[in-house]
N, C-alpha and C positions, 0 to 999 in steps of 0.2 A: 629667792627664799624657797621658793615649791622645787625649785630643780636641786637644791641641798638639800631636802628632805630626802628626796630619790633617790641621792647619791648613799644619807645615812643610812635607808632601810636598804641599798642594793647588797655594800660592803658585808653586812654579816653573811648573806646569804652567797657571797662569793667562798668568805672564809672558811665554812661547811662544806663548800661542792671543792674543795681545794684539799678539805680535809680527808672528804670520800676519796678523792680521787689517789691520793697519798698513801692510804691505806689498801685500798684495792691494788696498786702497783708494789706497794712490801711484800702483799699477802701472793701475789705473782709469781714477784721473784723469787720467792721463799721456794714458790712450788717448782719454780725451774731448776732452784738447787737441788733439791730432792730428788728430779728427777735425772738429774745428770749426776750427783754423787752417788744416789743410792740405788739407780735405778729404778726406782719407782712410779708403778702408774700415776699419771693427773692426777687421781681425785684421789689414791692415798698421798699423792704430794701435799694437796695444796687442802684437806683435810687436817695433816699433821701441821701445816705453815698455818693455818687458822686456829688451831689448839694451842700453838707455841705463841703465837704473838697476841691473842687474847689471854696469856695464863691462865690457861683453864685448867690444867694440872692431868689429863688424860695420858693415861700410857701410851706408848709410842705403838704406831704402829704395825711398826718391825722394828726387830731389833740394828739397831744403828754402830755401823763402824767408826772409828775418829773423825773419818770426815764431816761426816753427817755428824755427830755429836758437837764437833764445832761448829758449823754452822746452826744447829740450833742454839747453840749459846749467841751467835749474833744476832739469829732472830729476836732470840729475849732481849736482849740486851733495846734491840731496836722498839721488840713493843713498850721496855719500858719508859723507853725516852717520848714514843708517840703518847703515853701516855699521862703523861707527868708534863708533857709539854702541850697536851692539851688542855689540862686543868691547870697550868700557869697562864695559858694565854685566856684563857675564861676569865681567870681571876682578875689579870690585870685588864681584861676592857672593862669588867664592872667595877671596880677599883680607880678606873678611867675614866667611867661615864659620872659617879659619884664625885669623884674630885674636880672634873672637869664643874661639873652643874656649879659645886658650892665657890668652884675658884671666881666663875662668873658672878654669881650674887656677890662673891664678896669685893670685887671689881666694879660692881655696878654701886654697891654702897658707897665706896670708897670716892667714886665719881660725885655722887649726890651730895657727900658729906664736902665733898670743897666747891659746892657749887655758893653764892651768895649773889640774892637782890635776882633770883631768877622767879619764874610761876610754877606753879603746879597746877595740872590739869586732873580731875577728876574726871573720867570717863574718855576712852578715846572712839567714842562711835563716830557716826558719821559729821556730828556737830563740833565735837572732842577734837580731832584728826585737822581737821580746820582750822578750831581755833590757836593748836599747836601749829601748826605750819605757817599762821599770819603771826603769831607770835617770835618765830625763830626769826621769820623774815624782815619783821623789826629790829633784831639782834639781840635778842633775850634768852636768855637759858631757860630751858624747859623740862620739868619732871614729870612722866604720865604713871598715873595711878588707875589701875584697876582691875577688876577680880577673873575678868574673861582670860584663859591664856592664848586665844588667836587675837584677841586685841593687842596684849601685850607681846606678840612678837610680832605684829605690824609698826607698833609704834619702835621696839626694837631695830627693826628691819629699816625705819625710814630715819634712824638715828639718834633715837631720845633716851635717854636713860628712864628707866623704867622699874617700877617696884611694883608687888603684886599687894593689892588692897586697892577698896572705892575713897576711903577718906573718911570714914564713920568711928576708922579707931582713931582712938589718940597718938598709940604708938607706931604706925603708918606713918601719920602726918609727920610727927617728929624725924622720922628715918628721910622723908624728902624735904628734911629740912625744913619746916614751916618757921622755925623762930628766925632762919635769917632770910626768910621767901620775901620778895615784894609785893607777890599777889597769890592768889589762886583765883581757881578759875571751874567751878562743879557742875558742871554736863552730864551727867548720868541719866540713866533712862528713867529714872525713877524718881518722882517729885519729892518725896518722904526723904529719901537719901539724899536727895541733895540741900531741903532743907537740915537734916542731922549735919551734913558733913560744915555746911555754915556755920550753925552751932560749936561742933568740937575746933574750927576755924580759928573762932571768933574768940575762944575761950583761951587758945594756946597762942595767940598773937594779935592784941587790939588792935596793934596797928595795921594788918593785913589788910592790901585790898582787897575785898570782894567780889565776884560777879560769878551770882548764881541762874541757872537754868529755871524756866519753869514750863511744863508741857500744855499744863493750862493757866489761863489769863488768871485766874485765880489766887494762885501761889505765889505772887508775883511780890502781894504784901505780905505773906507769912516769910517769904526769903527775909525780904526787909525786916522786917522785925526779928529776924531770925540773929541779923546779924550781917546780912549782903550789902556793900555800898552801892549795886546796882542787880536788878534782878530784871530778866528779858525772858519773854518767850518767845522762842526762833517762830513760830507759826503765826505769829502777830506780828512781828517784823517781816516777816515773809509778804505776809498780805499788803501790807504799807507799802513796800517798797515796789512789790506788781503795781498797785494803784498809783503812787509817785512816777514810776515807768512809763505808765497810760497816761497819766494827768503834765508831768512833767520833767519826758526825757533829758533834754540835753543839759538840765540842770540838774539831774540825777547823774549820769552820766560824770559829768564837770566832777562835783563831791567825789565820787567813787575815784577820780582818775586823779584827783590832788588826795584822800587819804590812800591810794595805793604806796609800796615800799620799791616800787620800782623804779629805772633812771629816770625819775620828771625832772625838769624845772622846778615847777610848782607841787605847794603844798598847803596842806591845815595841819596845823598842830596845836595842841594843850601845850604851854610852857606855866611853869611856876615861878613864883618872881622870888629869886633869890638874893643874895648877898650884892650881885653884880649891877639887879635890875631896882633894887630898893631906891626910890626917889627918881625913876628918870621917869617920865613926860610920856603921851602917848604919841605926843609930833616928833618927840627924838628918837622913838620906837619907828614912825614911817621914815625918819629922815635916812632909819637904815633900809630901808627898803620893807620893813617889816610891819604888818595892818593890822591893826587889831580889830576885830570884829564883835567879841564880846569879854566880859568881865567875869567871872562868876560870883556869886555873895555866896555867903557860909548858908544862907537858907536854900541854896539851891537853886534860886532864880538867876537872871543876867542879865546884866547891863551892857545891852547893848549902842554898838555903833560909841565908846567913850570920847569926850570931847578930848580936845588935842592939850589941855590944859590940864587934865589927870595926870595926879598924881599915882603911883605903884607904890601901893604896899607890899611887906613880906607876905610871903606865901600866901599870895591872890593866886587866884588860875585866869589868865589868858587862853583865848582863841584865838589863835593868828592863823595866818596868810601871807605868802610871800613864795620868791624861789626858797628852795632845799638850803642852797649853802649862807641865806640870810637867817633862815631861821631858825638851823644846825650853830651860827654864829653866838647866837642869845645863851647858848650854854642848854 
C-alpha cells in the first residue's frame, strides 16, 4: 500500500519533467532552424522560437524569407498542439482521479448491498482490525465502518469492503446493510458512540446481534440497556485472562486452542437446535461423538453437564465439544 502511494505521488512529477523537457527541446530546435535558415545568431534564434511557440504575438525579429516563414508556421502549429495537449491531458487525469474515486464507492456499495447474514464492524483500530480478522476467519462476510481514512484504507488494503462512517447514522448503517446483517460488532474509541451506534442498531434491526465495546467497566450496563446482547470491556478481559494464564495455563491454553479456526481436531462450539436436533437426546448427541457440556436458558444462566435423558428443544443454545467434522455435522 505505502509503496502505491510512492508510485501515485512519483507519476505526476515524472509527467511535468517529461513535459519540461519536451518543450525545452521544440524550443532548440526551433532555434536551430533559425539558425540554419535564416542565418541567425543563437539568441535571436531561439528568442524568436520562444515568441512563436508561446504566441506571444512580438514582431519578428528580422525580417523572414519563405523559408523562415514556414518554419515559423510549424512552430505555431507545434505550440498549439503543446498546448491544447496539455490542457487535455490536465483535464483528463482530473476527470480520471474523480471518476476513478466515485467508480470505486460505487463498487464498493454495490459489494455491500449483495452481501447477506454478514457483521459489521464499527471501528477498525487496534480492537476493530481483530475482531474483523477472527470473524473472516470464521467465514463470515465483513463490512468495516469508520470515519478515520487511514483506517479505512488498512481495512481496504487487508480486503473488507469498507464505507466511510462510525455507525451513529442511520443511513450509514442502512448502506452496510444492517437490515439483512447478522450481527454487528461497535469497537470505537469512544464509549458514547458506541453506546449511540447500539441505539440506532437496535432501532433499525431488533433482531441484530449485538456486541458492544466498553473502555470502562462501567458502560458495560448502559450498552446492555442500550440495546447490546453482549457488552465487554477488552481491558477487563485482558486482566482475566493474564490472571487465568498465572492461575491456569494449560486449561487456558486447551479453550484457546479448541475455540481457535485453525486445522484442529477439536473444538467448542455454540450450536442451536434446529428443525434436525428438535427431540433428539443428549446420549444420541454423544453417541455422535458430540458432548454437551452446557444448556443455555432464555435467562441467561446454564445448565450445566445435561443428563443423557434430555430432551432438545427448539432454539436452545448448546455448548459442545467434540472433533470439527462431528460438530460441523449437527448443521
Amino acid at each position: 500500500m505505502a509503496q502505491a502511494k510512492r508510485l501515485q505521488a512519483v507519476r505526476p512529477l515524472r509527467m511535468v519533467l517529461l513535459w519540461l523537457v519536451i518543450v525545452v527541446a521544440v524550443s532548440f530546435v526551433g532555434a536551430i532552424g533559425y539558425v540554419v535558415l535564416e542565418g541567425w545568431s543563437l539568441f535571436d534564434a531561439m528568442y524568436m522560437s520562444v515568441i512563436t511557440l508561446t504566441t506571444t504575438g512580438f514582431r519578428e525579429v528580422r525580417d523572414l524569407d519563405v523559408a523562415g516563414r514556414i518554419w515559423t508556421m510549424i512552430l505555431s502549429v507545434v505550440a498549439i498542439g503543446i498546448i491544447f495537449g496539455t490542457v487535455g491531458f490536465v483535464a483528463e487525469q482530473t476527470v480520471g482521479a474523480v471518476w476513478s474515486g466515485r467508480k470505486g464507492r460505487s463498487q464498493m456499495e454495490r459489494i455491500v448491498d449483495s452481501l447477506k447474514d454478514h457483521f459489521i464492524v464499527c471501528g477498525f483500530g487496534r480492537v476493530g482490525s481483530l475482531v474483523a480478522r477472527d470473524l473472516t476467519a470464521a467465514g463470515l462476510d465483513v463490512v468495516v465502518l469508520d470515519v478515520g481514512e487511514e483506517s479505512l484504507n488498512r481495512a481496504e488494503a487487508a480486503g473488507y469492503p469498507v464505507l466511510h462512517g462510525d455507525g451513529t447514522s442511520d443511513a450509514v448503517l442502512r448502506k452496510a446493510g444492517i437490515a439483512k446483517a447478522r450481527g454487528l460488532v461497535s469497537c470505537i474509541d469512544s464509549d458514547a458512540s458506541n453506546v449511540y451506534v447500539t441505539l440506532s442498531a437496535r432501532a433499525l434491526n431488533p433482531d441484530l446481534f449485538i456486541v458492544g465495546r466498553a473502555g470502562d467497566e462501567g458502560v458495560v450496563q448502559k450498552l446492555r440497556i442500550a440495546g447490546a446482547d453482549r457488552a465487554i470491556s477488552p481491558y477487563t478481559m485482558a486482566g482475566t485472562t493474564i490472571a487465568n494464564m498465572a492461575l491456569r495455563p494449560r486449561v487456558l491454553e486447551f479453550i484457546d486452542a479448541a475455540l481457535s479456526r485453525g486445522d484442529l481436531a477439536f473444538t467448542l462450539e455454540e450450536v442451536t437446535v434446529d428443525d434436525d436436533l428438535v427431540g433428539v437426546t443428549i446420549a444420541e448427541l454423544r453417541s455422535r461423538k458430540v458432548f454437551t457440556l452446557a444448556i443455555t436458558r432464555s435467562d441467561g444462566s446454564y445448565e450445566p453437564n445435561p443428563p443423557d435423558d434430555r430432551v432438545l428443544a427448539r432454539d436452545e443454545h448448546l455448548i459442545v465439544s467434540g472433533s470439527s467434522q462431528a460438530v460441523s455435522a449437527l448443521g
